[in-house]
N, C-alpha and C positions, 0 to 999 in steps of 0.2 A: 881320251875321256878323262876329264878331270875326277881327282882322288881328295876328297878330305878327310885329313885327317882326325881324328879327336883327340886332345890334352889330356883327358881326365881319366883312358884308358886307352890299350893297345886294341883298335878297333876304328874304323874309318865307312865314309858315305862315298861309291861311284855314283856320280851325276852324270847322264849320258849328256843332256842339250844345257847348256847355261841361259840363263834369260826368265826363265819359266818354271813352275809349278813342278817339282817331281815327286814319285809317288813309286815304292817298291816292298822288296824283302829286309830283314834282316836273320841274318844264321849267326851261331853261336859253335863254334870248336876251338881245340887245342891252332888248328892252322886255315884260316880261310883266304882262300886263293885271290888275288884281285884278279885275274884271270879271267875266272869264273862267274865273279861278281859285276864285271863289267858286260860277260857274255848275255845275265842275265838284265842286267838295264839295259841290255840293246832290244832284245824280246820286247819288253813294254811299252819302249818310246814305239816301236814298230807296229803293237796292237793302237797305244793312242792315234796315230798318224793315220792307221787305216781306219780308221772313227773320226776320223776330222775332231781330234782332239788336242788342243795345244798345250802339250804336257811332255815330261821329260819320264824318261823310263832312271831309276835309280835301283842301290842294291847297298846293303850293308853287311859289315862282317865283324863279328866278333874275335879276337883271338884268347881263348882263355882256357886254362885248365877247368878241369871238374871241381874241385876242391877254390877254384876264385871267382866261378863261372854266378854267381849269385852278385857279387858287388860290381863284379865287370860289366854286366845288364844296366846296376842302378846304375852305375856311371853310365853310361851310355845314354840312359832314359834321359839322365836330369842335365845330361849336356847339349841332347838335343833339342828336347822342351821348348827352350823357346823358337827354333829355326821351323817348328812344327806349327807353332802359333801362330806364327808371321803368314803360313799359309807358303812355306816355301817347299813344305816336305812333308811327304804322310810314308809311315811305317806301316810294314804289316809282318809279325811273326810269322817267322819258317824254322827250319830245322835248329833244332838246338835252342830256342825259344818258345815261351809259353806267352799264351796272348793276356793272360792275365797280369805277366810282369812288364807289359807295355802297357799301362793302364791311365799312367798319367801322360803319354802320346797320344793314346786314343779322345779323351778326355780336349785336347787341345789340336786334335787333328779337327778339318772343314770338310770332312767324308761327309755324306749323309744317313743320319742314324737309321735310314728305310733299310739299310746293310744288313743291321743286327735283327731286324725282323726274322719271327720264325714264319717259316714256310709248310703249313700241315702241320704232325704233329714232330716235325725231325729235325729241319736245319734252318740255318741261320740262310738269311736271300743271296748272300755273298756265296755260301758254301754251298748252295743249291744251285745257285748257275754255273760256277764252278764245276759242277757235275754234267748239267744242265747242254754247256757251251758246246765240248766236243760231243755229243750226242748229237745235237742239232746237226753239227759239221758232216757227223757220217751221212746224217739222215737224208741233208742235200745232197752229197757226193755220191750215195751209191743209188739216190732217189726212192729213200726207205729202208726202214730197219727188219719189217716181219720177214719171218723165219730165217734170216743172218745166224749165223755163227759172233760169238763175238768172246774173244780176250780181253782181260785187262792186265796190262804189265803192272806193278808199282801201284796197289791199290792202296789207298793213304786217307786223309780228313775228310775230300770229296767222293770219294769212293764210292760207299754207299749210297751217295746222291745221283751220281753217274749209274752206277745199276740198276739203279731204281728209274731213269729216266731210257734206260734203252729196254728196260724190260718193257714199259707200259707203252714200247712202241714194237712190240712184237718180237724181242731181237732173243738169241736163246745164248746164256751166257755160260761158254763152254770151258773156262781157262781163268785162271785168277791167279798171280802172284803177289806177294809182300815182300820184307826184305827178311822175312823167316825163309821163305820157299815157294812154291807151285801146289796148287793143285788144278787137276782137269777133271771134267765129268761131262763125255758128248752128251748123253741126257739131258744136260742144262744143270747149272746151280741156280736157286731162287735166288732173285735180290735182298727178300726178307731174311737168308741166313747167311748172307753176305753181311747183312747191317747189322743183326745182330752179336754176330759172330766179331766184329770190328769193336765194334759197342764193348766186349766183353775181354779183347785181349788187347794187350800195348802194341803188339806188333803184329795185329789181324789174324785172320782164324784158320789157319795155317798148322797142323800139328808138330811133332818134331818128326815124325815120319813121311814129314810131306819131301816131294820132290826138291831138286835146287832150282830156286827162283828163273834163271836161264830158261830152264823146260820150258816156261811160257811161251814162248820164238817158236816154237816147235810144234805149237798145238795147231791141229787144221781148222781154222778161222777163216771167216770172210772179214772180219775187221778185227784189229790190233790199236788198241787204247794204250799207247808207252806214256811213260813220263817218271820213272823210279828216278831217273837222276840225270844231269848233263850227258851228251854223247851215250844214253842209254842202248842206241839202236847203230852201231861202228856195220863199217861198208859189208865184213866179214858176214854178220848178224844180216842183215838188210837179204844178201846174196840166198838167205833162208828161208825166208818169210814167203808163205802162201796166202796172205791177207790181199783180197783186192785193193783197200784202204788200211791207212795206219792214218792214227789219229792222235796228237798227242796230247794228254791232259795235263801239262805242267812244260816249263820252259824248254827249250832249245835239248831236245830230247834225241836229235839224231847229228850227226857231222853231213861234211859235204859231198864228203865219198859215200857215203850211205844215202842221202840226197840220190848222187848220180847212179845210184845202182836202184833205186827202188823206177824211177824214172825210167829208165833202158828197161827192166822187166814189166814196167806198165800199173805200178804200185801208186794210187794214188798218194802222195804224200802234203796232207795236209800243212799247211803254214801252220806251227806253235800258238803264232801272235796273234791268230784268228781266232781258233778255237777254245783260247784260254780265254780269250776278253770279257767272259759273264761277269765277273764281277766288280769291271772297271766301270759296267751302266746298275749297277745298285749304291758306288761308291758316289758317283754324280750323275745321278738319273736326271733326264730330261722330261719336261710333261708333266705328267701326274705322280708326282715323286712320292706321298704319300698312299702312293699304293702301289702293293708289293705285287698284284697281279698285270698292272699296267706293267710293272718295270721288268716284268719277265717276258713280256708279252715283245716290248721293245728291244729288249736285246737278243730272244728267238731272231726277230724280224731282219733284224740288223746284223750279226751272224750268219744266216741264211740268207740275207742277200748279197755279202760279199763272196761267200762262198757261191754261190751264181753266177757272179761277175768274174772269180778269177780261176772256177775249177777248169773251164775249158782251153785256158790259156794256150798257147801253142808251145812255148815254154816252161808249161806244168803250172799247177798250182800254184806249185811255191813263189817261181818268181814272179807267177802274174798278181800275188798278194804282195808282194816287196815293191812293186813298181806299181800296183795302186797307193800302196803308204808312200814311197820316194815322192810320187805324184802333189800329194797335198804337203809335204815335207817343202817340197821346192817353192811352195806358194807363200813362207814366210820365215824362210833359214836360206842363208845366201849358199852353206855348203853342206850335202847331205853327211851325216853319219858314214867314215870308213868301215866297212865291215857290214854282210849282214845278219840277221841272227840264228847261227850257226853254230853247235860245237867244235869247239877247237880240234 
C-alpha cells in the first residue's frame, strides 16, 4: 500500500488503491503506526467496494508531541489543501484531531454539505448514520432489536446516536464503556442519559468509581456494539463473549483469531466495513441528495440489504461481505488488495 509522505511535517497519507478518489481518517499522536493506518484504509476501500463504489479507502497520521501538535495540523492542512481540491482526497478528523482545525480541507473537500445537516434536534447526518449503520446491521442479523440486551464497548462521538437508534427499536441498553470505565445496569440505561451524560463530560459519563472499561465483555448481552480501538475484541476476549451478535461501530475492531473463535461458537460477527458505511452515502449521496431523510432512508436500505445477502453465508458473515466487495473489486482492478480488513 502506497505511503506518502508530507515535507512540511513528520506525518504522511496511506492510499490503499492508486487510480481513484480516496477518502479516510486522520489521527494525531506523539507515534502513529503505518501499520495501523493502512489496517484502517483497507476497512474503507472494503465498505466502498461493497457499495459499488469507485473509491479508495486512505488513513492519515500525525506524528507530534503535545506542545508541537498545533502547527504540525496547520502543516498538514495547508500541504494537503490542494491534493483535496483536485478531488483526490477527503480528510475526516479522528483521534487526536479536532474537526474544526481541518476547516480549510473541509472547505475544499467535494463531500456533500447534506453531511453537515442536523438530524432532530442532535447530530450532524454523517454522525447519525454513524450511529445509525450498526444498529441497522444488528437489527437484520438477529431480525430485530425489541427486548435484546445490548452493550456498547468504546462509546465515543456516535455514541449517543447509536443509543438512541437501538432504543427507539426496542433494544434495552444494559452495558456501556468509555475509555474512563464501565458501567452496567440490567434494568437498562436510557439513551437520553447516555447523551446527556457524553454531552457533559470529555471522556463520557462514566464516574471514577465506575468499573475497568474491560467489564463490558463480560456483561450478559444479546448484542455487543465494540469499536474502542484496533483489535479491540483478541481471540482470548472473543472466547468470553455471550453475545449472539457483535457488531462493530468503528474500524477493524476484532483480529482473525477472534474472527475464528466467535465463528466456531456461532457469534455472529458482523463485517466492520458494512456496518460502518452510514456515512460514506451522506458524504456522496445518491437521488435526492438534498434531503437528509431520503439519504438515511437509502443507506438503512442499503446496509440492510447487504447484510441480507451475506449474513447467511456458509462461510459467515464476514467473508460472505469480503467476497461481495473482492466481487465488484475484480470488475475494474486487475489485482485485489493483499490482506483483508483485519487487526493485525
Amino acid at each position: 500500500m502506497p505511503i506518502q509522505k508530507l515535507t512540511s511535517t513528520n506525518a504522511f497519507v496511506a492510499i490503499d488503491l492508486e487510480g481513484v478518489p480516496a477518502a479516510g481518517v486522520v489521527r494525531c499522536a506523539p507515534k502513529i503506526l503505518q501499520g495501523g493506518a493502512k489496517d484502517l484504509a483497507r476497512s474503507l476501500t472494503y465498505t466502498f467496494a461493497a457499495f459499488e463504489m469507485k473509491r479508495s479507502g486512505a488513513s492519515a497520521g500525525i506524528n507530534a508531541a503535545a506542545d508541537a501538535r498545533g502547527e504540525a495540523v496547520a502543516a498538514f492542512v495547508e500541504e494537503l489543501t490542494p491534493q483535496v481540491a483536485a478531488g483526490d482526497l477527503s480528510i475526516t478528523a479522528a483521534k487526536g484531531v479536532e474537526s474544526t482545525e481541518l476547516a480549510a480541507l473541509s472547505d475544499a473537500d467535494d463531500r456533500h454539505p447534506i453531511a453537515g445537516a442536523t438530524v432532530g434536534d442532535n447530530d450532524d447526518l454523517a454522525t447519525h448514520l454513524a450511529g445509525l449503520g450498526p444498529v441497522i446491521a444488528a437489527e437484520r442479523v438477529l431480525g430485530g432489536l425489541d427486548g435484546k440486551r445490548v452493550a456498547i464497548e468504546g462509546f465515543g462521538t456516535h455514541g449517543a446516536a447509536l443509543a438512541d437508534a437501538a432504543a427507539a427499536r426496542g433494544a434495552r441498553i444494559v452495558a456501556v464503556s468509555t475509555a474512563k470505565g464501565a458501567m452496567t445496569a440490567e434494568s437498562g440505561i436510557e439513551a437520553s442519559e447516555l447523551r446527556a451524560g457524553w454531552q457533559s463530560a470529555a471522556e463520557g459519563m462514566v464516574g471514577d468509581d465506575a468499573a475497568p472499561a474491560w467489564k463490558v465483555f463480560g456483561a450478559e448481552t444479546d448484542v455487543l456494539f465494540t469499536g474502542s480501538k484496533m483489535g479491540a475484541i483478541n481471540h482470548e476476549t472473543a472466547a468470553t463473549l455471550t453475545a449472539s451478535a457483535v457488531i462493530p461501530h468503528a474500524p477493524i475492531p476484532y483480529t482473525a483469531r477472534a474472527l475464528a473463535v466467535m465463528t466456531r461458537n456461532d457469534i455472529i460477527a458482523v463485517p466492520d466495513f458494512l456496518a460502518t458505511a452510514g456515512p460514506v452515502f451522506a458524504w456522496w449521496p445518491q437521488g435526492e441528495a438534498d434531503d437528509a431523510a431520503a439519504v438515511v432512508a437509502a443507506a438503512s436500505a442499503a446496509i440492510g440489504g447487504a447484510l441480507d445477502e451475506t449474513a447467511s453465508h456458509q462461510e459467515g458473515a464476514f467473508l460472505g461481505a469480503c467476497q461481495r466487495a473482492e466481487a465488484f473489486l475484480s470488475t475494474w482492478r486487475d489485482e485485489l488488495p493483499f490482506g483483508r480488513p483485519l487487526a493485525s
